[in-house]
N, C-alpha and C positions, 0 to 999 in steps of 0.2 A: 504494500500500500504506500501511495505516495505519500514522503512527510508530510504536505500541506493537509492531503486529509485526514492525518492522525491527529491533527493542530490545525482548528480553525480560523486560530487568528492569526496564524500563521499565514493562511492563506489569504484571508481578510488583508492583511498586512502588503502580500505582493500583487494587491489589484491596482490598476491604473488608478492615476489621480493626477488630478488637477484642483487649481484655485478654488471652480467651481460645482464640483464633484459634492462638498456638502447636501447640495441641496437637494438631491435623490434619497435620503433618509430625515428624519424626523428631526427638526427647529425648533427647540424650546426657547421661550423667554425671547421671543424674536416680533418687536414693537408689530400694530398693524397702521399701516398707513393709504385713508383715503387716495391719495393721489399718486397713483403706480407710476405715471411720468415722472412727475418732478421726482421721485426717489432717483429714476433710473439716471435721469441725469446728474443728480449731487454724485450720484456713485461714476457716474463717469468721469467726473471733473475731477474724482478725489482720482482717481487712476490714470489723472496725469499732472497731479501734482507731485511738486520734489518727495520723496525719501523723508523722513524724519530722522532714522538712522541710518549705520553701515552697515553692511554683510559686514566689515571684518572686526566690527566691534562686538557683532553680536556671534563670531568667532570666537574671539578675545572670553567673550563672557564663559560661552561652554566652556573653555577651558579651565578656564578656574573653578568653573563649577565642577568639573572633573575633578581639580585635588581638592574643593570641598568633601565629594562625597569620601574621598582616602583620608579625610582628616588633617590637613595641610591649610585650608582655609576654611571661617568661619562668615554664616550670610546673615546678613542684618537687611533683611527687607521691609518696609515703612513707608507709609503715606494716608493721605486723606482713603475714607472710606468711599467717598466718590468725590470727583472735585467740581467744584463750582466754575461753568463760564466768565461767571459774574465777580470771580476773585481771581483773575489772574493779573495782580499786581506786584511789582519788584518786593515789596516788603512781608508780603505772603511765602511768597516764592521764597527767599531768603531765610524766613524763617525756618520753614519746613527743610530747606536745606542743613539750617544750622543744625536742628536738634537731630536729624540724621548723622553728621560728624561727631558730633559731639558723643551720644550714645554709643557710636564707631569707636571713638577714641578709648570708649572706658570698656569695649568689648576685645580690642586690642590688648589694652595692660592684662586682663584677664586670661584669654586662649591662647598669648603669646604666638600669634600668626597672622597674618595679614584676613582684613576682612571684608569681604566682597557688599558694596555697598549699592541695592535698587530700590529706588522710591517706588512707591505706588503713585504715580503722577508723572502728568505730561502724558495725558492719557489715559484716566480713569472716569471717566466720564460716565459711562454705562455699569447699570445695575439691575441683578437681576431683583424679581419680587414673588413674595408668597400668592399672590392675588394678582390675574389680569386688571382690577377692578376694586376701586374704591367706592365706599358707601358714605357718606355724610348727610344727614337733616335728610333724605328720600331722597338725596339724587346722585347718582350712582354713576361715575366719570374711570377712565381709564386711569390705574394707576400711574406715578411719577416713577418715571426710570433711568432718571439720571440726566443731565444737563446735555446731552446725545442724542436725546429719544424727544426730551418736551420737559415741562417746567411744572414745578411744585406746587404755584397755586392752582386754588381747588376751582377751576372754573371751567366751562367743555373749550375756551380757543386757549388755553395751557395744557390741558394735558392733551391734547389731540400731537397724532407724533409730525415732525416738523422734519422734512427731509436738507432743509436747508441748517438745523443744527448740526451734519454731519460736516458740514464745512467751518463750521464756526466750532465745532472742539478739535478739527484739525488744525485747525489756525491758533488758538489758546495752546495747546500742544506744544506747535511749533514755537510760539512767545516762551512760554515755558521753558522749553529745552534748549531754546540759544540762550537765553539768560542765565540757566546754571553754566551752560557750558562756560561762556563769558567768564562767570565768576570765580569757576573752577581754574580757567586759564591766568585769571588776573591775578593768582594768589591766596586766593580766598580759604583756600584750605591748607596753607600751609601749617605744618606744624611745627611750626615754629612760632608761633602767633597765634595759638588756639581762642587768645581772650579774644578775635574779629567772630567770634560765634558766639559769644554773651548774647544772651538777650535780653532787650531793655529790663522786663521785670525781673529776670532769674534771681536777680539779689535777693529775692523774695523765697525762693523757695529753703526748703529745709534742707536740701539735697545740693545744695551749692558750694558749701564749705568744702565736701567730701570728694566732687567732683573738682573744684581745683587743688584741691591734694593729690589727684591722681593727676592733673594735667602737671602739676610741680613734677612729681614725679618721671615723664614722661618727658618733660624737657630736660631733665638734668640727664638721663640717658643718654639724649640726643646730642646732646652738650658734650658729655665722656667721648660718643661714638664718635665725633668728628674731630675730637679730640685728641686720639689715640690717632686713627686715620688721616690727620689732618688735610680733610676734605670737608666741604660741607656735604650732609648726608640727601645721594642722588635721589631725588623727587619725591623726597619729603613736601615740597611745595605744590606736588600734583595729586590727584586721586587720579582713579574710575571711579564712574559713575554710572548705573546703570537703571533702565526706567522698565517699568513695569503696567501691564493693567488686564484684567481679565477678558478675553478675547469671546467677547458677549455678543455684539451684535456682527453677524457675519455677514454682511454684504458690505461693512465695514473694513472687516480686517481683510476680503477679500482684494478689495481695491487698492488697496495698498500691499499685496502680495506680487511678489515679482524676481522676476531671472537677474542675477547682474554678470558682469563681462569675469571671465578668469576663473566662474564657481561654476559649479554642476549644484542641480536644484535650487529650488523656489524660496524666496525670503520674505518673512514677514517684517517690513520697513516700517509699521510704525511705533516698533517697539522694540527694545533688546529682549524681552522674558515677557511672551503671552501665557496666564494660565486660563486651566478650565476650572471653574465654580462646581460646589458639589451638586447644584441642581440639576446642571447641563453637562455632566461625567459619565452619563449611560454608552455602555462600548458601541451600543450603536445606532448612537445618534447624532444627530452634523456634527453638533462640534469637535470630537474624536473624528470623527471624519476630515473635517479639513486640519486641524493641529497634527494628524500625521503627516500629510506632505509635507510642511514647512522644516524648516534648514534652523532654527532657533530654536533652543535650550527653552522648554515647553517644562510647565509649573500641572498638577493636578489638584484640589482639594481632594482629600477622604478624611471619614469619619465612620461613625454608628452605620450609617444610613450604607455603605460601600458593602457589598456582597466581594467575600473572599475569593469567590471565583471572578466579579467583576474585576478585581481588582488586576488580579495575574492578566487576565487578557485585556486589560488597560496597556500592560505593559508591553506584552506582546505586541499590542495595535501601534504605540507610541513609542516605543525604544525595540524592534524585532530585531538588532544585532549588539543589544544589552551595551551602548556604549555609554563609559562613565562619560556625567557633565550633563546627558541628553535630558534626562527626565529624574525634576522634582516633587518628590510626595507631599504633599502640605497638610499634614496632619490638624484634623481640629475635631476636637471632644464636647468638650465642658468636662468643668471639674469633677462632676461626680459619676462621668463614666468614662475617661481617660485611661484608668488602671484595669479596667474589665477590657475596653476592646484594643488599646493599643500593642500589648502583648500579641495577641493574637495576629494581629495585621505581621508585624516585627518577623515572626516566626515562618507565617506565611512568606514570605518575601526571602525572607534567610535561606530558608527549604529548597526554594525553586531556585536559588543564585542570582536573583535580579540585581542588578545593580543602580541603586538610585542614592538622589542624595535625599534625607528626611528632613523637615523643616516644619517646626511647631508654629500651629496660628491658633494662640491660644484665648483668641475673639471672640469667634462666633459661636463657638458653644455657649457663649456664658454668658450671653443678652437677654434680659429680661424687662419686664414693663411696670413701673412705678403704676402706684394704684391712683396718681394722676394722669396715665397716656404717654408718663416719658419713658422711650429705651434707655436703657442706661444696663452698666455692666460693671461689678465688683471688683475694684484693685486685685483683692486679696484673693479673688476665685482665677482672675488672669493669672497673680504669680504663682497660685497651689498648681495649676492645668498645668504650668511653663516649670517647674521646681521636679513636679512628679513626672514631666514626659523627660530630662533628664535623669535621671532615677532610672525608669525603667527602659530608654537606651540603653545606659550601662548595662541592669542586670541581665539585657537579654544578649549581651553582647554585640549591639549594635553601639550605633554615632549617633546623635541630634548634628545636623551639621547647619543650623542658625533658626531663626527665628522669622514669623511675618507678624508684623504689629499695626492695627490700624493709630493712626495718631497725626497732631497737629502741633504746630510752632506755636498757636495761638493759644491765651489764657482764658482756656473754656474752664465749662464743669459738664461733663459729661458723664462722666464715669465716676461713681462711690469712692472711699479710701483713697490711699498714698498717703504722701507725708502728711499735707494736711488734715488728714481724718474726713475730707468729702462727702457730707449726707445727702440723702435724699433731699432733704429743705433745701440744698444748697446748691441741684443744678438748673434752679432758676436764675442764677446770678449769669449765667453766660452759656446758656444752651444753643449752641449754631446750627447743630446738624440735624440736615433736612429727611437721615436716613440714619443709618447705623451709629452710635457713638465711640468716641475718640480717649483714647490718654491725650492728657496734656501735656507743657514741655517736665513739668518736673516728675510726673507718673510715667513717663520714657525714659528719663533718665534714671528713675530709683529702678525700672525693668533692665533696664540696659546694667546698672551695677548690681542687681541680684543677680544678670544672668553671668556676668565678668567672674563675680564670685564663684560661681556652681564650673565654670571651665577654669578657673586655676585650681579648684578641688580634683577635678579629674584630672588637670595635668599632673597634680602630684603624686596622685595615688596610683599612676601609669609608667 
């Protein structure tokens, strides 16, 4: 019997494909839009618009994500839970950069290896929903799905989906990503000069003192190392930087899918790292369907919800020659069933020899609803999810090789606990988000130094 038929997805795996090969299997979470023209033309204009990125950075990225998964580097993935049109401004943008470094810098002192650093932004625009369909006072409007699809307020010409906002989050995008890049180039992240990432209020937080005790730390290194070398230390003043968003609506990422000169197959250009959401993870439905043909280091969510068998021929369909760097697991629980099912995934995976790299999103399990209508999500149930899915990497013999955090530069209250003890009363003081809620800058950074701590325990004890 031929292998392919002893292995389905094996065979699944070596069928033709192209960009638009999705669309012969089933679309979830895929807006519907009165006007079939005018979509067709936004999606034609975006496909021949510039690239947002490179083939060879999004080269560059699998690579490292390869000696992530061997334990060589460590991933601090981060960003708004979807972003706002309406906030792409330098001082935003800046922020969300900052507390990404910064968190960096104290996950560095920690794992003692370099760390691969993707926003969730420059690109997050789309979001999936439990409900086609919102109810308010009797009148029943299509749900909001992110600044991509159509807009928050509750009225039928906001949320009807807008084919012209697929050009206006590729334009925001593009704002966005030359402005880091900019920034990145002009210094911005040197380390040598960590205090250009303060943020105005930080002096505020509880968590301040301890983080410039590690940045002390970290420059007087730097300081010895160029020291003895007498060199300054080569591209301390540069990062990578890598962008992210969940690759949700597909007639988007379609259009922005494309061949370039000197590579064999197809690039997904307007992102370095597209993942799939757990809603839209089923092996076989589009979006598994078109994330296998693309040439970019491809993200999964699992949790509860992932059948063990789905899971294996996730793998088979999106990494079938098992190569490191290719395919991210992105583990998400909630606290109180993390140590029931993640074992189990661990083992499956181990059994079969798949090689992936693991990455705790220790989010979206743990969202729940104030008995006022607000989302909100417990500090202290993020770090137990994030504390225990370290824990039980080790004991199964596996890596956690980084983290995905939803979070903001801006001084919200979204989220309970951290330093300042965070109540329920107290995220009416500055609740922003139109959808899922956020750590602020100092509950990223007290995440970022519990996680620093828990990777120089395993360095030691290794």
């Amino acid at each position: 019997m031929p292998a392919e038929e002893k292995n389905p997805a094996a065979a699944e795996s070596a069928r033709a494909w192209s960009p638009s090969s999705w669309k012969n299997y089933p679309a979830l979470q895929q807006p519907q839009y009165p006007d079939c023209e005018a979509l067709e033309q936004a999606l034609a204009e975006l496909a021949e618009l510039a690239p947002l990125v490179t083939s060879w950075e999004i080269i560059a990225l699998r690579e490292q994500l390869a000696e992530a998964a061997l334990g060589r580097r460590f991933v601090l993935q981060g960003g708004d839970c979807a972003e706002r049109i309406t906030e792409c401004s330098s001082q935003r943008i800046t922020n969300r950069l900052k507390i990404i470094l910064q968190m960096s810098l104290a996950l560095v002192q920690g794992a003692q290896c370099p760390v691969i650093r993707i926003g969730r932004f420059a690109g997050q625009y789309a979001k999936p929903r439990s409900s086609d369909y919102e109810e308010r006072d009797g009148m029943r409007l299509p749900s909001y799905r992110g600044d991509l699809i159509n807009h928050p307020e509750f009225t039928p010409q906001a949320r009807t989906a807008d084919p012209q906002l697929l050009i206006a989050g590729y334009e925001r995008a593009a704002i966005t990503l030359n402005y880091i890049r900019a920034l990145i180039k002009g210094g911005f992240a040197d380390l040598h000069h960590p205090e250009y990432w303060d943020l105005d209020w930080a002096h505020l937080s509880p968590m301040a003192e301890e983080y410039h005790r590690r940045v002390g730390s970290i420059k007087d290194s730097l300081r010895f190392m160029e020291h003895i070398l007498g060199i300054r230390a080569g591209e301390t003043d540069r990062i990578d930087f890598y962008t992210s968003h969940e690759a949700l609506h597909l007639g988007y990422e379609q259009a922005q899918t494309r061949r370039v000169p000197r590579r064999t197959g197809w690039f997904n250009l307007s992102t370095h790292f597209p993942w799939i959401g757990i809603r839209t993870s089923s092996p076989g439905g589009a979006h598994v369907e078109y994330m296998r043909g693309i040439e970019n280091p491809i993200g999964v969510k699992v949790g509860m919800a992932t059948k063990l068998d789905d899971l294996l021929r996730l793998c088979d369909l999106l990494n079938p020659s098992n190569q490191p760097g290719r395919l991210t697991l992105i583990h998400r629980y909630g606290v109180e069933t993390v140590s029931d099912g993640l074992p189990k995934m661990l083992e499956t995976i181990r059994r079969e020899g798949k090689i992936v790299l693991w990455v705790c999103d220790p989010m979206h399990g743990n969202t729940r609803t104030t008995s006022t209508g607000l989302k909100t999500r417990s500090f202290d149930d993020i770090e137990s999810e994030l504390s225990q899915a370290f824990d039980i990497h080790q004991a199964c013999g596996s890596r956690l090789g980084g983290v995905h955090i939803e979070l903001t530069g801006e001084n919200v209250t979204e989220c309970t606990g951290g330093a300042r003890g965070l109540s329920e009363a107290d995220l009416s003081q500055a609740y922003e988000t139109e959808l899922d809620p956020r750590l602020n800058y100092e509950q990223s950074l007290e995440i970022a130094m519990m996680v620093a701590a828990k990777l120089a325990s395993i360095r030691e004890e290794s």
